[in-house]
Biotite code that builds the C-alpha atoms (Angstrom):
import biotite.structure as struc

atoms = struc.array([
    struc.Atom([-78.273, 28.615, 29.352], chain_id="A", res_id=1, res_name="UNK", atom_name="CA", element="C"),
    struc.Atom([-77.172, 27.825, 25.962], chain_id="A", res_id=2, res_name="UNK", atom_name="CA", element="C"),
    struc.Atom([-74.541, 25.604, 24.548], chain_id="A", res_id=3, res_name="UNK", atom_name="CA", element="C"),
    struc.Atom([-71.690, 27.399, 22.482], chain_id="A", res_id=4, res_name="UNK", atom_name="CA", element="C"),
    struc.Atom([-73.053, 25.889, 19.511], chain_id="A", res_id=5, res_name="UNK", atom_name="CA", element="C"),
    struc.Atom([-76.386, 27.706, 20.018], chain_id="A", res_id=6, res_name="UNK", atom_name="CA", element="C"),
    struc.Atom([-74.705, 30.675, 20.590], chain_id="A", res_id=7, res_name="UNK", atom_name="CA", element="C"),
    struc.Atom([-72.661, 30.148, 16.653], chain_id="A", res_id=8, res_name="UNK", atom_name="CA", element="C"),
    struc.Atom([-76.125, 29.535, 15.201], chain_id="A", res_id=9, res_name="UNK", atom_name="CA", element="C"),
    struc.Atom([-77.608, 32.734, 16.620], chain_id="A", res_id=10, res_name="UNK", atom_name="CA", element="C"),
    struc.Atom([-74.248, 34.569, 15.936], chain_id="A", res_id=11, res_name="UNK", atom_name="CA", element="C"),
    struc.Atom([-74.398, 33.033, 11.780], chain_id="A", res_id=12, res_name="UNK", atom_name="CA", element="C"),
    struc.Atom([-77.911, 34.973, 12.023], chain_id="A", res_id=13, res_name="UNK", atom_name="CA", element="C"),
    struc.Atom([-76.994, 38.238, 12.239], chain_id="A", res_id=14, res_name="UNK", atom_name="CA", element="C"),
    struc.Atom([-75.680, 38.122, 8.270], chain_id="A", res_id=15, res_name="UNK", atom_name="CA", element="C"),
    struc.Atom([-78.372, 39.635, 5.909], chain_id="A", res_id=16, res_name="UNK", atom_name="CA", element="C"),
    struc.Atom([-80.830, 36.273, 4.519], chain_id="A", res_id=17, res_name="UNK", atom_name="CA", element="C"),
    struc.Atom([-80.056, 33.792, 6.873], chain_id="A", res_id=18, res_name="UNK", atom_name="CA", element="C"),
    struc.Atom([-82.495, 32.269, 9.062], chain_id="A", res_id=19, res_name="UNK", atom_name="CA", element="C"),
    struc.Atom([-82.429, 29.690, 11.668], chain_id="A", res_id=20, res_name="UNK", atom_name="CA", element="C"),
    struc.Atom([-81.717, 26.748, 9.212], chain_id="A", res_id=21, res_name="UNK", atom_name="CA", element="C"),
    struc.Atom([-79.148, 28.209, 7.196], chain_id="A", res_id=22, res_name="UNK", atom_name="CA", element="C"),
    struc.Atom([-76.983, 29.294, 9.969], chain_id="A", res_id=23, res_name="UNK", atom_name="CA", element="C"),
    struc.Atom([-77.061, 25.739, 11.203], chain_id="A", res_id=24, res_name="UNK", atom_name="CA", element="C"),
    struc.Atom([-75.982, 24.456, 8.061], chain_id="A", res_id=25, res_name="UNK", atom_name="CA", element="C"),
    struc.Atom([-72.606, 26.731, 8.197], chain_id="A", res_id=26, res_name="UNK", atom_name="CA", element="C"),
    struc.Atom([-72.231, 26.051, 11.925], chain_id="A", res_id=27, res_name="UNK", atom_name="CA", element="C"),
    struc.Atom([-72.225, 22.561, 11.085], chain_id="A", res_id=28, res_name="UNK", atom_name="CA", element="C"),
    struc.Atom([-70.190, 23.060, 7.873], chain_id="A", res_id=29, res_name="UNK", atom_name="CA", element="C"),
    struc.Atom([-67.413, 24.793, 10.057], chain_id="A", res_id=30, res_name="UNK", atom_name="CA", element="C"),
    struc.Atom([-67.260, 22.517, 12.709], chain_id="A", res_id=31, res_name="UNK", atom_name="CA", element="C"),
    struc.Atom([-67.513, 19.306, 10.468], chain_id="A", res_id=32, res_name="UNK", atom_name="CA", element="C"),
    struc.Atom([-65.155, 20.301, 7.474], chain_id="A", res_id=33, res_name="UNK", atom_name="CA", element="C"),
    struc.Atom([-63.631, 23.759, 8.506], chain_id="A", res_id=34, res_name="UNK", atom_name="CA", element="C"),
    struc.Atom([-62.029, 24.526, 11.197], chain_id="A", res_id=35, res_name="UNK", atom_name="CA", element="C"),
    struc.Atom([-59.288, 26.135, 9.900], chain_id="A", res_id=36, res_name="UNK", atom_name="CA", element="C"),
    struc.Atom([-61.339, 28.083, 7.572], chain_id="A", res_id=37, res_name="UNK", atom_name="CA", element="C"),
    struc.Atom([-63.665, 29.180, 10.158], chain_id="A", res_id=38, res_name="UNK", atom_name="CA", element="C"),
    struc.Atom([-60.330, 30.080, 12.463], chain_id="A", res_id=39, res_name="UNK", atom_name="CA", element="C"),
    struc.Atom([-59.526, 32.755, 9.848], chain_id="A", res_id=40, res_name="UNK", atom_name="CA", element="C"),
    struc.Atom([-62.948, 33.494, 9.201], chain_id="A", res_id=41, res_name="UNK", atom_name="CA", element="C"),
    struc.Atom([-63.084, 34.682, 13.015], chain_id="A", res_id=42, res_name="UNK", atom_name="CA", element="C"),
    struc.Atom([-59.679, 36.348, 12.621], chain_id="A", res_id=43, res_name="UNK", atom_name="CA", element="C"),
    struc.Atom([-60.342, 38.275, 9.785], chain_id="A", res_id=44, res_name="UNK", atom_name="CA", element="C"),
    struc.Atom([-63.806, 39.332, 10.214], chain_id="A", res_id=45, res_name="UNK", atom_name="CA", element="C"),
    struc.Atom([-62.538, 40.510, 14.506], chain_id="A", res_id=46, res_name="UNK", atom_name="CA", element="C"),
    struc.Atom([-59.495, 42.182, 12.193], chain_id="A", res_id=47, res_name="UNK", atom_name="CA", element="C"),
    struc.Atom([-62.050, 43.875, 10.253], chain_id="A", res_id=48, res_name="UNK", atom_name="CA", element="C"),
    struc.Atom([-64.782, 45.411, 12.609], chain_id="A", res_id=49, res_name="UNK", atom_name="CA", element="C"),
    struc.Atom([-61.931, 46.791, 14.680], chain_id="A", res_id=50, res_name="UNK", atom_name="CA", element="C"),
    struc.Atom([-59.877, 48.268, 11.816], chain_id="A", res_id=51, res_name="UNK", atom_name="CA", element="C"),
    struc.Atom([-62.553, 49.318, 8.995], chain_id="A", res_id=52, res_name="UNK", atom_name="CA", element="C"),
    struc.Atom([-64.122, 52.838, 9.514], chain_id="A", res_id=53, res_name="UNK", atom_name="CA", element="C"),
    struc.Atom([-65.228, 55.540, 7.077], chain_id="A", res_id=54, res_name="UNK", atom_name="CA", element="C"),
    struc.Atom([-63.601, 57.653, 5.222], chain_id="A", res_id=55, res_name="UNK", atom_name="CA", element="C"),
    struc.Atom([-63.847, 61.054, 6.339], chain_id="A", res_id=56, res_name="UNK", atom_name="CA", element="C"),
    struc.Atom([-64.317, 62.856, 2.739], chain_id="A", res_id=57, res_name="UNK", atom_name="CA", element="C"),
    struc.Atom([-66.514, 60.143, 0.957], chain_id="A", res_id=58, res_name="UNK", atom_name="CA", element="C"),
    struc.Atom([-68.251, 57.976, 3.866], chain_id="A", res_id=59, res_name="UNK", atom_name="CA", element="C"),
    struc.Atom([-67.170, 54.864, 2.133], chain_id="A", res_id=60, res_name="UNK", atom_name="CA", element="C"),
    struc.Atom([-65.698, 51.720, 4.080], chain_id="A", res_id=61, res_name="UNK", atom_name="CA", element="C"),
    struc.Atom([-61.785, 52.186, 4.330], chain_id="A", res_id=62, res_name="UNK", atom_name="CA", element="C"),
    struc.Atom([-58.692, 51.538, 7.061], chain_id="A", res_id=63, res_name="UNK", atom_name="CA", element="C"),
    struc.Atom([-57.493, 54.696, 6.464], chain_id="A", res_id=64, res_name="UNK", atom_name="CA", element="C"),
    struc.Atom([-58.632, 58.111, 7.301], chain_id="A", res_id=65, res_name="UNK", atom_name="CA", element="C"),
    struc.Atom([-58.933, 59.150, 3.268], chain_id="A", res_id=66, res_name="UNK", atom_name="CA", element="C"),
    struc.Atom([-60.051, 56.423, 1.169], chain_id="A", res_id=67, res_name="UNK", atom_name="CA", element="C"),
    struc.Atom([-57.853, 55.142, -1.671], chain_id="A", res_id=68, res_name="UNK", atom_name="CA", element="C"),
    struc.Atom([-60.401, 56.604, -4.317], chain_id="A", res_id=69, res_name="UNK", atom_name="CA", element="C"),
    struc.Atom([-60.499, 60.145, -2.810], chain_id="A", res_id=70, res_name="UNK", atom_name="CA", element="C"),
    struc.Atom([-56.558, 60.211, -2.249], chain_id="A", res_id=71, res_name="UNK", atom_name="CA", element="C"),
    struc.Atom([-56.404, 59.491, -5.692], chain_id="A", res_id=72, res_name="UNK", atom_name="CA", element="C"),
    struc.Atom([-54.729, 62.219, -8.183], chain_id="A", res_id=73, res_name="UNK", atom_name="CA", element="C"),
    struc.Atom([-56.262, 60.636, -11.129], chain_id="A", res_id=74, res_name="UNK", atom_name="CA", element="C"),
    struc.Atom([-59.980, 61.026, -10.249], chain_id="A", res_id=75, res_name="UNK", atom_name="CA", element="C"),
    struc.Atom([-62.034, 63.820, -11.764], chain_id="A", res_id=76, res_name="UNK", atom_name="CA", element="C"),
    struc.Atom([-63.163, 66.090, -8.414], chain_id="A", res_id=77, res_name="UNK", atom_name="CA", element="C"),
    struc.Atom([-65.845, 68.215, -10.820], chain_id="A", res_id=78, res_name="UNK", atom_name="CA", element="C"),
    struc.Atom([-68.004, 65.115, -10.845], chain_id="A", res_id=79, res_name="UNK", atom_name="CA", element="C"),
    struc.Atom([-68.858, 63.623, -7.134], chain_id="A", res_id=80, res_name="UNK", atom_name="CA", element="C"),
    struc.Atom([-71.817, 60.747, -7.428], chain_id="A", res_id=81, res_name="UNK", atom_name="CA", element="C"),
    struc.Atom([-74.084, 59.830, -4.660], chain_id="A", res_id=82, res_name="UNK", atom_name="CA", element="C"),
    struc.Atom([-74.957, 56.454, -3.742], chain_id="A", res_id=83, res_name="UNK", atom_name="CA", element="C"),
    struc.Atom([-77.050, 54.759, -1.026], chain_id="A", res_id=84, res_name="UNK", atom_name="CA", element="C"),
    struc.Atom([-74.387, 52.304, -0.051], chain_id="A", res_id=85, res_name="UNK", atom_name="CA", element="C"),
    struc.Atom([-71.056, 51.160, -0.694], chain_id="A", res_id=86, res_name="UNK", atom_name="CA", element="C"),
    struc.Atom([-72.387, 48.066, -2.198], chain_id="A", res_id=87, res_name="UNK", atom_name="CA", element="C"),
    struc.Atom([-73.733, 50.381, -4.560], chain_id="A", res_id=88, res_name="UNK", atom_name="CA", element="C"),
    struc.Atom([-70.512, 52.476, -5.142], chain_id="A", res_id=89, res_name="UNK", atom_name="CA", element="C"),
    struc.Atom([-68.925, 49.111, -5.951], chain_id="A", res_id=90, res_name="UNK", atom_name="CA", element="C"),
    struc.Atom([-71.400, 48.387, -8.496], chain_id="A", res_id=91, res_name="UNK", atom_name="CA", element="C"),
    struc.Atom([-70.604, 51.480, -10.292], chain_id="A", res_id=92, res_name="UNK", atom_name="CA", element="C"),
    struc.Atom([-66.665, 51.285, -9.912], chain_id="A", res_id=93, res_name="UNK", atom_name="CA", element="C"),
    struc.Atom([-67.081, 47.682, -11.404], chain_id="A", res_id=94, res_name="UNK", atom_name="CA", element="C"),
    struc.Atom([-69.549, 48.332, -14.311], chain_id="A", res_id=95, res_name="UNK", atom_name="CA", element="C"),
    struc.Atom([-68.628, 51.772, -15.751], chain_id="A", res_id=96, res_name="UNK", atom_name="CA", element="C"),
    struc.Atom([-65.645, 53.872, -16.859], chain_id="A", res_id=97, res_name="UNK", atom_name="CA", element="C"),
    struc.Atom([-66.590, 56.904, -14.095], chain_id="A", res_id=98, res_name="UNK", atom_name="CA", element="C"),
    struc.Atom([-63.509, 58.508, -13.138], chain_id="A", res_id=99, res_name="UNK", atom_name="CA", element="C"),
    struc.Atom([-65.223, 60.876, -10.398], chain_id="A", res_id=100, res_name="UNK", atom_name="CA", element="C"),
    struc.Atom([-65.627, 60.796, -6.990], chain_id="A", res_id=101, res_name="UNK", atom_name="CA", element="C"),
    struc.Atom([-68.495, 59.226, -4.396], chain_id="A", res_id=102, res_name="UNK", atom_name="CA", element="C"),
    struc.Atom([-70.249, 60.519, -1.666], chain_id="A", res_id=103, res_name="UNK", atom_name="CA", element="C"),
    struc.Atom([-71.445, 56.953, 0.587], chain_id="A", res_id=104, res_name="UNK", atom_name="CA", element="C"),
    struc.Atom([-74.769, 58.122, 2.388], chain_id="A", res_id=105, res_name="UNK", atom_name="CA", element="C"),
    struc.Atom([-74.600, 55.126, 4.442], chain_id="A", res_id=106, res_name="UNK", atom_name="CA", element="C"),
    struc.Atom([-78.438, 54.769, 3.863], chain_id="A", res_id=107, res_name="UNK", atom_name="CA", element="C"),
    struc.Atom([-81.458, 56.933, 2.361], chain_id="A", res_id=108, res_name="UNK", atom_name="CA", element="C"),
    struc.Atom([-83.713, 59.685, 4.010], chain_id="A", res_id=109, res_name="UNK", atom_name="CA", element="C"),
    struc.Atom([-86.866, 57.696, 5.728], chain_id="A", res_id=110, res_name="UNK", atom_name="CA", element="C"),
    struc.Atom([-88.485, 59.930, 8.568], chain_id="A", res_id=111, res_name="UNK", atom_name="CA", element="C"),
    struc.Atom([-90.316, 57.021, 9.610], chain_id="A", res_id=112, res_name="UNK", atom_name="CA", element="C"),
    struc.Atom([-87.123, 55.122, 10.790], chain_id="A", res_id=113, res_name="UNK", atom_name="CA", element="C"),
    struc.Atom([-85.661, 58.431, 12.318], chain_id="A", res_id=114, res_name="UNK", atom_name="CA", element="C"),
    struc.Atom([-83.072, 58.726, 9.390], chain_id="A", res_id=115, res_name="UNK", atom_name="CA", element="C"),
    struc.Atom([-82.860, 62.471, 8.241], chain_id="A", res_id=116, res_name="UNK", atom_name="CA", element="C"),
    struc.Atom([-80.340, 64.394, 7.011], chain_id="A", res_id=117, res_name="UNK", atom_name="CA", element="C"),
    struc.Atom([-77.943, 64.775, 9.845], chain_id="A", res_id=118, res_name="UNK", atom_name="CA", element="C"),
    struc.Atom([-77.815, 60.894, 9.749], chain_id="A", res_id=119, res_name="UNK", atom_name="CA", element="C"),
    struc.Atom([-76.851, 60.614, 6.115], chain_id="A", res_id=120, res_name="UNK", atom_name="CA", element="C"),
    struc.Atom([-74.236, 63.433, 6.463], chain_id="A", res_id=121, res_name="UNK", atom_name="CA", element="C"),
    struc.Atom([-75.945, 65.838, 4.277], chain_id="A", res_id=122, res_name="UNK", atom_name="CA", element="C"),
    struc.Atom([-74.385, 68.414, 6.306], chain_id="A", res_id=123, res_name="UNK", atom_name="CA", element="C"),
    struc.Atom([-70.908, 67.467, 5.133], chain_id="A", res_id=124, res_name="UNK", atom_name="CA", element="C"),
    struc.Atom([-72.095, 67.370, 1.662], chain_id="A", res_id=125, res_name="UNK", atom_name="CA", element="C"),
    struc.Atom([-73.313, 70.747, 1.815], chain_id="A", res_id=126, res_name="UNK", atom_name="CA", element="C"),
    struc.Atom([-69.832, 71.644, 2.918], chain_id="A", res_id=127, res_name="UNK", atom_name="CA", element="C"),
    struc.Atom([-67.958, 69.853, -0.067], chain_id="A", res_id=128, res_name="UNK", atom_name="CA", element="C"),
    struc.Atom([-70.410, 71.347, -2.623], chain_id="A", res_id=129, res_name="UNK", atom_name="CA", element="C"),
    struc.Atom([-69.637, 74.758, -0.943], chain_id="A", res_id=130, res_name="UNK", atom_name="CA", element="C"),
    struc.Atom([-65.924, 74.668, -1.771], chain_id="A", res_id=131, res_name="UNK", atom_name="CA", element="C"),
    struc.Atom([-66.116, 74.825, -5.424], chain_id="A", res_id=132, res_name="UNK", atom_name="CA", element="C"),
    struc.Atom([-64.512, 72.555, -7.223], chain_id="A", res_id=133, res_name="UNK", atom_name="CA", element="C"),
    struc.Atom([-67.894, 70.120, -7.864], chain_id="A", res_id=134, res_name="UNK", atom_name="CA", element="C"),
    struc.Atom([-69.635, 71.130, -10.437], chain_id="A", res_id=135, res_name="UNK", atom_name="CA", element="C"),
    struc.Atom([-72.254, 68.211, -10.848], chain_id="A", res_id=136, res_name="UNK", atom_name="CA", element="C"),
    struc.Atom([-73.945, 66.229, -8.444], chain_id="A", res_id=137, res_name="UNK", atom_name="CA", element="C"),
    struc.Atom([-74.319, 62.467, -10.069], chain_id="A", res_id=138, res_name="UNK", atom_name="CA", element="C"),
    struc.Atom([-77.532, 61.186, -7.988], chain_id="A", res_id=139, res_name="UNK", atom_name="CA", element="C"),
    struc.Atom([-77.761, 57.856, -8.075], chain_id="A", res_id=140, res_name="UNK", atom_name="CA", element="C"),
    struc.Atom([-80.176, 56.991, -5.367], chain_id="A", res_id=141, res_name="UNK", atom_name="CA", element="C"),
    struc.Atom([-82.328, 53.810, -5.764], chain_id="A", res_id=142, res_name="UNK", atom_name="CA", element="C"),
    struc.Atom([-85.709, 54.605, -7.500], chain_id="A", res_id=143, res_name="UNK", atom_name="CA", element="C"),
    struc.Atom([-87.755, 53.557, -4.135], chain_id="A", res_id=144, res_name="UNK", atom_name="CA", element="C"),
    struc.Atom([-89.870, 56.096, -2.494], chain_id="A", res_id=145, res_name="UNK", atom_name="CA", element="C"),
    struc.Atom([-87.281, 56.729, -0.179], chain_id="A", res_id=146, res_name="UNK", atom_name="CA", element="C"),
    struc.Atom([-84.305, 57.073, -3.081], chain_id="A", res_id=147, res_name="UNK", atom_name="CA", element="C"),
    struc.Atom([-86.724, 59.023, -5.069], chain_id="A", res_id=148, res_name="UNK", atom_name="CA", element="C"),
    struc.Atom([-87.226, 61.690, -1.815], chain_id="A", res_id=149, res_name="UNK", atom_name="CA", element="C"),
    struc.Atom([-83.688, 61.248, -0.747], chain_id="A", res_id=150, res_name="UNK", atom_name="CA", element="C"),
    struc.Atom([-82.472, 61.978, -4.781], chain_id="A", res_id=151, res_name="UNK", atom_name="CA", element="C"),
    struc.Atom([-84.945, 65.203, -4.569], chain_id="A", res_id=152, res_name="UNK", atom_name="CA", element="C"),
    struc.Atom([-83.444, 66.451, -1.823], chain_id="A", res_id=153, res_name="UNK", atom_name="CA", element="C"),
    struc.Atom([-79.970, 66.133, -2.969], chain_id="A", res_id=154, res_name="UNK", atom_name="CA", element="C"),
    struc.Atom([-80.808, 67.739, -6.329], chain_id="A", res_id=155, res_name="UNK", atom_name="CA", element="C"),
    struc.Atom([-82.136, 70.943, -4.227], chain_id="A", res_id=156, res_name="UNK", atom_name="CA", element="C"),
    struc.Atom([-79.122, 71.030, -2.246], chain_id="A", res_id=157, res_name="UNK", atom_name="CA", element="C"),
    struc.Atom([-77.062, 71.125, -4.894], chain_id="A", res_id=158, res_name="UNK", atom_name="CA", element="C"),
    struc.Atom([-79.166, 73.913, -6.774], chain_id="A", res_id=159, res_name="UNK", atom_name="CA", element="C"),
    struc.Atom([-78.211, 75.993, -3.182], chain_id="A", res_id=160, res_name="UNK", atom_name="CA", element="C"),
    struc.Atom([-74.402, 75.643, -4.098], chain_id="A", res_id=161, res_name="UNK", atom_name="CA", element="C"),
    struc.Atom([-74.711, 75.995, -7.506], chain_id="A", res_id=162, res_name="UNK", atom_name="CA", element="C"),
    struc.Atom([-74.126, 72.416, -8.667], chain_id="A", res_id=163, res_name="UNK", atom_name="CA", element="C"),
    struc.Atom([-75.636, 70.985, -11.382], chain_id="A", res_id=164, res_name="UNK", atom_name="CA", element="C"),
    struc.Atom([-77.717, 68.021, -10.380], chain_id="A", res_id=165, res_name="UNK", atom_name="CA", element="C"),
    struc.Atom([-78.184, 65.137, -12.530], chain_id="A", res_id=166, res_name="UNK", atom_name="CA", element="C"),
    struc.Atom([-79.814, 61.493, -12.045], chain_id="A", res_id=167, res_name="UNK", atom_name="CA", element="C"),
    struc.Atom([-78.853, 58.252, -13.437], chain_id="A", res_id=168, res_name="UNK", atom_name="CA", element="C"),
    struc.Atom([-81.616, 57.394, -16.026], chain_id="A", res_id=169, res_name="UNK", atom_name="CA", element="C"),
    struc.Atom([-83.352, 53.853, -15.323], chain_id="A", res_id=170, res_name="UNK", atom_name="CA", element="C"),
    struc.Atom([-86.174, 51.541, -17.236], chain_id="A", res_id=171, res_name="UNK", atom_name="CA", element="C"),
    struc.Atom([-86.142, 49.036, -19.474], chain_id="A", res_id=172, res_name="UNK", atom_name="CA", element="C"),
    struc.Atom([-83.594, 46.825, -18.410], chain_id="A", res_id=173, res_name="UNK", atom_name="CA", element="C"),
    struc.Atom([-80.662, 45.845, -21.483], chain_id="A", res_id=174, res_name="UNK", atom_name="CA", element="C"),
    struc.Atom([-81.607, 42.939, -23.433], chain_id="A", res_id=175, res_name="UNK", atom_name="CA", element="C"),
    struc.Atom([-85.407, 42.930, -21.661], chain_id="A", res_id=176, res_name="UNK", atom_name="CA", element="C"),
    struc.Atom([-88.694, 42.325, -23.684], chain_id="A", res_id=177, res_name="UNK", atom_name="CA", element="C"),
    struc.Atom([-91.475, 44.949, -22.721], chain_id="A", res_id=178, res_name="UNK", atom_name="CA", element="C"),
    struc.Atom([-94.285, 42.263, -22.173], chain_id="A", res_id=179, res_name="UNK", atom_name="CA", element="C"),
    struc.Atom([-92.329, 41.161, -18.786], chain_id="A", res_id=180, res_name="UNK", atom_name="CA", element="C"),
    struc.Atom([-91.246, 44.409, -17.712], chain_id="A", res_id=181, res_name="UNK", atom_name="CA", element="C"),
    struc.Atom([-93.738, 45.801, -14.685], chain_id="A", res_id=182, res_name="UNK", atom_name="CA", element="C"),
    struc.Atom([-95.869, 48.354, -15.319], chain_id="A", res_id=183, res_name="UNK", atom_name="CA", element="C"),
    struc.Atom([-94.153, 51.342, -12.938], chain_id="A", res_id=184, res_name="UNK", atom_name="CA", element="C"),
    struc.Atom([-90.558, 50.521, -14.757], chain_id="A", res_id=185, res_name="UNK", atom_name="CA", element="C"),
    struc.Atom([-92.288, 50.596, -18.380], chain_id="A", res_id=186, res_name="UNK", atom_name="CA", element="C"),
    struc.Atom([-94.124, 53.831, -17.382], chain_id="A", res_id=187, res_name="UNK", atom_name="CA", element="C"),
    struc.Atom([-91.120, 55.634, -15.907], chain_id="A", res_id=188, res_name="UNK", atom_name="CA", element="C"),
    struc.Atom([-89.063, 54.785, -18.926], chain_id="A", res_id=189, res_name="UNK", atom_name="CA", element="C"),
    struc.Atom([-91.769, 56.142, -21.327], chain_id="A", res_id=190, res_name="UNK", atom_name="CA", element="C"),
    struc.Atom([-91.863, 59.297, -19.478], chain_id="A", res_id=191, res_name="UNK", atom_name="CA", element="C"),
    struc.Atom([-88.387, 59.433, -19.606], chain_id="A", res_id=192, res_name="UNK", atom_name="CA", element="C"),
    struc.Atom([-87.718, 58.908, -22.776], chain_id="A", res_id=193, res_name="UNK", atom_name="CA", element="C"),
    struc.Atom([-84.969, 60.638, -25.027], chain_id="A", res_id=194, res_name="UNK", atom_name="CA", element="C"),
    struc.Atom([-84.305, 62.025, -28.424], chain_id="A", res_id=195, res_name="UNK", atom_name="CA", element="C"),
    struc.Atom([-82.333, 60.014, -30.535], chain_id="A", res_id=196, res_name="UNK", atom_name="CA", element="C"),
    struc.Atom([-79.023, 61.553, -31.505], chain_id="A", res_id=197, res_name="UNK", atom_name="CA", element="C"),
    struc.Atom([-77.070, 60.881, -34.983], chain_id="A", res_id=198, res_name="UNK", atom_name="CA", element="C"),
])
């Protein structure tokens, strides 16, 4: 049977990139210098699971039934962009000036894992493409096999409702020299390359 301490350690584990050590060393941390800090870490995070679901237009994380970014009045509804998670749709909202709206897939098609379409709610982004008002599909999938399949789909299902599909360019990274970059990244780019306007 194991102690209660064992049973923190093995908890700790469950959080993406820690391993046996590491969860030790914030079990110990807790118990040794914060208590209190681990009191409202339990609090909040129990708070959380129970109260956090999706939203049911967008599929992002939210407490409420709409999401604060879809309820919005000052969003642009002709422009929806598609991302693989909403660590992703963060990274947009933090690093850009788009003023659409998100569809969360919650994940990416892989028929090996059993994750298809239904999974990702494709079916309800069918439906939102159906009623009009998008009229381009911002794909911004990750440029993995399976965000490459998963952004081909997408740009075929929005061809079916008449949406234009576009897909956020990616290569060279800003401020990158080409000797380092790898070879797949430097030949996508140079496929991909554009005209240079005045």
């Amino acid at each position: 049977m194991s102690t209660l301490l064992d049973q923190l350690i093995e908890a700790l584990r469950v959080l993406p990139g820690v391993g046996n050590k590491s969860a030790q060393r914030m079990a110990y941390h807790v118990l040794e210098r914060e208590r209190a800090g681990g009191r409202q870490l339990a609090k909040v995070l129990a708070e959380a699971v129970e109260r956090i679901g999706h939203c049911e237009r967008c599929r992002d994380f939210s407490e409420n039934a709409v999401c604060d970014v879809c309820a919005s009045a000052s969003r642009d509804v002709d422009q929806l962009c598609v991302v693989e998670t909403p660590a992703d749709r963060l990274a947009i909202e933090q690093a850009t000036g788009y003023r659409g709206l998100y569809y969360v897939l919650q994940g990416r098609l892989s028929p090996l894992d059993g994750i298809g379409p239904r999974e990702l709610g494709l079916d309800r982004l069918s439906a939102r493409l159906g009623e009009g008002e998008v009229r381009e599909l911002i794909i911004a999938t990750n440029p993995t096999v399976e965000g490459e399949a998963t952004a081909h789909y997408l740009a075929q299902l929005a061809r079916q409702q008449g949406v234009t599909p576009s897909r956020l360019a990616y290569g060279v990274p800003l401020g990158g020299e080409l000797e380092y970059v790898d070879r797949g990244t430097l030949s996508h780019a140079f496929g991909s390359r554009s005209e240079i306007r005045e």
